[in-house]
Residue, then its C-alpha position, 0 to 999 in steps of 0.5 A: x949690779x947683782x942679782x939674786x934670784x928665786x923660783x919655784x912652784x909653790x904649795x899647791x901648783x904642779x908646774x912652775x909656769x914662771x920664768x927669769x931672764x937674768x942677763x944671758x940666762x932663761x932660767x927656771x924652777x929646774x934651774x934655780x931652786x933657791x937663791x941664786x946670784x949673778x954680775x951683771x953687766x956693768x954698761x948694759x943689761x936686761x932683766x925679766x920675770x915673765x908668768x905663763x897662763x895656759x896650764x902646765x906646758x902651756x904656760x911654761x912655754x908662753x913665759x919661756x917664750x917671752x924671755x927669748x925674744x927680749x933676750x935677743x935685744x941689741x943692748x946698744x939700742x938704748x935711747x930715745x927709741x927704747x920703747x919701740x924696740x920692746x914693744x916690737x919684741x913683744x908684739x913679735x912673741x905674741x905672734x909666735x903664740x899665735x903660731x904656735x897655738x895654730x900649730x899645737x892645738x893643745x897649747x891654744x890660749x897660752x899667754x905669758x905676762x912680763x916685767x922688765x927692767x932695762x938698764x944702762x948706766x945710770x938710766x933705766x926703762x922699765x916695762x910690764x904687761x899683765x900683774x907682774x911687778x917692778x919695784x925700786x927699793x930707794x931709802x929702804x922703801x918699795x915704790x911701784x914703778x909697773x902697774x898693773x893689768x888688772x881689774x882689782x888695780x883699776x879698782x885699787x886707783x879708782x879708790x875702790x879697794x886698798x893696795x893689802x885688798x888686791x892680793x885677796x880680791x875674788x877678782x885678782x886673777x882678772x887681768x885686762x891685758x897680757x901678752x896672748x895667743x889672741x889677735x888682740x895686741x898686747x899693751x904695755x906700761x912704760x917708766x923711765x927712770x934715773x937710777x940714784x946711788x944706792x938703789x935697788x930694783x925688786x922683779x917679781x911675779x903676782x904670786x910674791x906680791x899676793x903672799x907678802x905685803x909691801x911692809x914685809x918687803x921693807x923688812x926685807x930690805x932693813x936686813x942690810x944684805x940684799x943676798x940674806x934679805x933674798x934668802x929670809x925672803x924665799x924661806x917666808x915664801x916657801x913656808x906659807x900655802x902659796x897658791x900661785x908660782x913665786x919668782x923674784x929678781x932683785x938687783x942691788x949694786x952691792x954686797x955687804x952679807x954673805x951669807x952660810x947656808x951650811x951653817x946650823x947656827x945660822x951665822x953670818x959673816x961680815x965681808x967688805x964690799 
């Protein structure tokens, strides 16, 4: 598969406090300004996009945090016990927030959420902590693989609210779990799944999913290019007054676009995959 990765601050943030794990890499807005891509393995891999809460260095650390600890994974590791080795990950980066809040007391309270993806062969785990999201894009349709820690999706699946409502909740930023300097162990949400030929996998921080709906998504993914649908993608986000940092991931087996940045006219070009 490819990645093709985005992350930046937004309209109205002064610090981007999201990260990306892509493969080996930890990347950030400093690292990827626009659309990037990446191979990744073809046995095994493990992507991330993590969002840090606490303000400024104090988020940026959290995320950045997380995505160290799920970087050191035996990739070799999965099977039956996959969910044991993250959550003990997880649970260890919580404790390094712990310790790290104890010792600079300026970072107290700093706290990241994350969305995984974990994949070898034709199998997957994903898993989620906080309102950061996994998606499968199968048949040109987003299905929510994650679900949220959050006050507005415990109303959205008690039928309280529409899914378009969670994005303009008063509320949304309540979340009822999250990976923390806090005593409180973090809860995770586990799906396996069987990866089918000619799907795709959509990462990405609440910033995304507040500012587009998941009808703009699909338009996206009509496109027919994951590479181009990436960078119509980051252009429509760039362009609106988001509020929040917004990062994605999306995996896809193949390339059939390229696409010229250089280009005025825009054009494309056709390769074969």
């Amino acid at each position: 598969m490819k990645a093709f990765y985005f992350s930046d601050v937004g309209a109205v943030r002064a610090h981007n406090e999201d990260s990306l794990l892509c493969g080996e890499m930890v990347v950030s807005k400093g690292d990827s300004p626009d659309v990037w891509e990446k191979e990744l393995p073809h046995e095994a891999f493990l992507v991330a996009v993590a969002d840090g809460m606490g303000g400024g260095p104090g988020g940026e650390e959290a995320s950045a945090l997380v995505l160290r600890n799920l970087k050191k994974i035996d990739l070799s590791q999965f099977g039956r016990k996959s969910q044991d080795v993250v959550t003990e990950v997880i649970y260890g980066a919580a404790r390094e927030m712990v310790a790290l809040g104890r010792a600079r007391p300026a970072l107290a309270g700093l706290g990241s959420t994350v969305a995984g993806l974990w994949v070898k062969g034709d199998k997957a785990l994903a898993f989620n902590c906080g309102d950061s999201r996994i998606y499968r894009v199968r048949h040109g349709f987003f299905d929510l693989l994650s679900k949220d820690h959050s006050l507005v999706y415990e109303l959205f699946a008690r039928g309280g609210i529409s899914e378009e409502e969670m994005a303009t909740h008063p509320l949304k930023h309540v979340l009822t779990a999250s990976i923390q300097d806090s005593p409180d162990e973090p809860k995770l949400f586990f799906r396996e799944v069987k990866i089918l030929p000619g799907d795709s996998f959509f990462l990405c921080s609440d910033g995304v999913w507040e500012a587009v709906t998941r009808a703009e998504l699909e338009s996206f993914i009509e496109i027919g290019s994951p590479l181009l649908g990436s960078h119509l993608l980051a252009q429509a986000l760039s362009s609106r007054e988001c509020r929040d940092n917004i990062s994605f991931l999306w995996l896809a087996k193949e390339e059939l676009v390229s696409w010229d940045e250089e280009s005025e006219s825009g054009t494309i070009a056709f390769i074969k995959s």
